[in-house]
C-alpha positions in Angstrom: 100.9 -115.2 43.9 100.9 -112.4 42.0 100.1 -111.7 38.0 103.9 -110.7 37.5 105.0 -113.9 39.5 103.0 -116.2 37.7 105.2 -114.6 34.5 108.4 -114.7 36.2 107.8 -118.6 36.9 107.1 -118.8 33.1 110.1 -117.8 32.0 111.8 -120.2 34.8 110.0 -123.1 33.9 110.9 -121.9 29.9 114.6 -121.8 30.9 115.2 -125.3 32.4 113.3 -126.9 29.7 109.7 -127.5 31.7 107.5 -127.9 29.0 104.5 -129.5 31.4 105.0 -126.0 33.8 105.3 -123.3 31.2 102.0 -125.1 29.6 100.2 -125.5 33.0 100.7 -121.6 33.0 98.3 -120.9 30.0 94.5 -120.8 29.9 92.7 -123.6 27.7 92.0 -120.9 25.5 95.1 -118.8 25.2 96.2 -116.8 21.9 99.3 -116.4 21.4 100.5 -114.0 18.9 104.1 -113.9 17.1 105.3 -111.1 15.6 104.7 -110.7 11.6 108.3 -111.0 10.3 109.2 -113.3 13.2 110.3 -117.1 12.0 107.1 -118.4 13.4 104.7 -115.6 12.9 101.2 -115.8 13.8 98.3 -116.2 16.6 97.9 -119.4 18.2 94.8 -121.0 20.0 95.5 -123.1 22.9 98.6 -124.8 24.5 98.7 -127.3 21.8 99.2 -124.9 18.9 101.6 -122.8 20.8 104.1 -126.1 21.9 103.7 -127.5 17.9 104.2 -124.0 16.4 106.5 -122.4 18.6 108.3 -124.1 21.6 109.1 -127.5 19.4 110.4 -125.1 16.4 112.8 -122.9 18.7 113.6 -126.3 20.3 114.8 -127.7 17.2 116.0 -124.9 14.9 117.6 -123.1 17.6 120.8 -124.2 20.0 121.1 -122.4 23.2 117.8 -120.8 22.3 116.3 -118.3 25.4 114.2 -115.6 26.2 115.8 -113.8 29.2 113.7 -111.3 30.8 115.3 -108.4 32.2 112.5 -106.6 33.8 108.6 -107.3 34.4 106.6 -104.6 34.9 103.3 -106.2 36.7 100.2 -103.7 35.6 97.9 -106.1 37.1 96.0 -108.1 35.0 98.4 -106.7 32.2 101.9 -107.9 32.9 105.0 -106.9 30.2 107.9 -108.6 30.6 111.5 -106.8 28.9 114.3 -109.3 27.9 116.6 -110.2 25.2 116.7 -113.2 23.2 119.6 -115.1 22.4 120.6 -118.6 20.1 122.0 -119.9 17.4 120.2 -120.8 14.3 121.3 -124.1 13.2 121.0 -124.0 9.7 123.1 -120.8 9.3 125.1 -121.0 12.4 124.5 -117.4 12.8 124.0 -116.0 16.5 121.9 -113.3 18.0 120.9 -111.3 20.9 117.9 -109.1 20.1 115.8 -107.6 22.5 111.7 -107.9 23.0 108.5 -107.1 25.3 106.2 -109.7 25.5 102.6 -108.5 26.4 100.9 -111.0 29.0 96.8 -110.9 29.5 95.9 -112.9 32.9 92.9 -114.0 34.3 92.5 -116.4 37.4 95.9 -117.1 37.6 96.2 -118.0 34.3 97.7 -116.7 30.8 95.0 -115.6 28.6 97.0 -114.0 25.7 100.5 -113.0 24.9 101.6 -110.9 22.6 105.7 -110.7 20.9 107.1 -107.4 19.9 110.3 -107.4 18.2 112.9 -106.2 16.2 112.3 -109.3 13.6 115.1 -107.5 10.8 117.7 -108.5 13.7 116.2 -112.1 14.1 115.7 -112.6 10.0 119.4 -111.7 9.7 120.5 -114.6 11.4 118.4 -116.8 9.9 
C-alpha cells in the first residue's frame, strides 16, 4: 500500500464515522497541526489529543461536517491531499464550503505529522 493510499483510506474511514481506523492510521507520536485562525488551532501530540481537540469538536459543533479531498498528490513519504470542507456550524447555523491542503509526513506506513492550510477568514465567517 502506498503512502497516498494509506491517506486516501484516511479520509474514507473519516467519512463514514471510523474513529478506531482513521486513529489506527497515525503514529503514537503524531503532531498534528491546525491552522492559526482555524476554530481549533494548534499542534497536537498523539491520537489522543487530536480525537479530544479536534475530531470530537467538529463532531459536535459541526452538522454534516467533512473534509472531501479532491486530489492527492503522493510525493512519497510527503503526501498533500486537496479538498474542500463543508458543514454547518450549529450555533450560528451558518454553512460553508472552503477549500484546504492538508500536508501528510509518513513513515512505516504510518502518519507522522499533518499539517492544515486554510483560508480560516472563510471558516471564522461562519462561525
Amino acid at each position: 500500500m502506498s503512502n497516498a493510499d494509506v491517506i486516501r483510506g484516511l479520509y474514507n474511514a473519516f467519512a463514514s464515522g471510523d474513529v478506531p481506523a482513521v486513529l489506527g492510521s497515525f503514529d503514537p507520536e503524531i503532531s498534528w497541526t491546525e491552522a492559526a485562525g482555524f476554530p481549533y488551532a494548534g499542534t497536537y501530540i498523539g491520537p489522543n489529543a487530536v480525537l479530544e481537540n479536534v475530531f470530537m469538536k467538529l463532531a459536535t459543533e459541526w452538522d454534516g461536517f467533512a473534509a472531501v479531498p479532491d486530489e492527492v498528490v503522493d510525493g512519497g513519504e510527503t503526501v498533500v491531499a486537496l479538498g474542500n470542507y463543508s458543514g454547518t456550524f450549529r450555533a450560528s447555523g451558518k454553512s460553508m464550503n472552503v477549500p484546504f491542503a492538508h500536508v501528510y509526513k509518513l513513515k512505516d506506513g504510518k502518519i507522522v505529522s499533518f499539517v492544515q492550510h486554510t483560508d480560516t477568514l472563510k471558516v471564522s465567517e461562519v462561525l
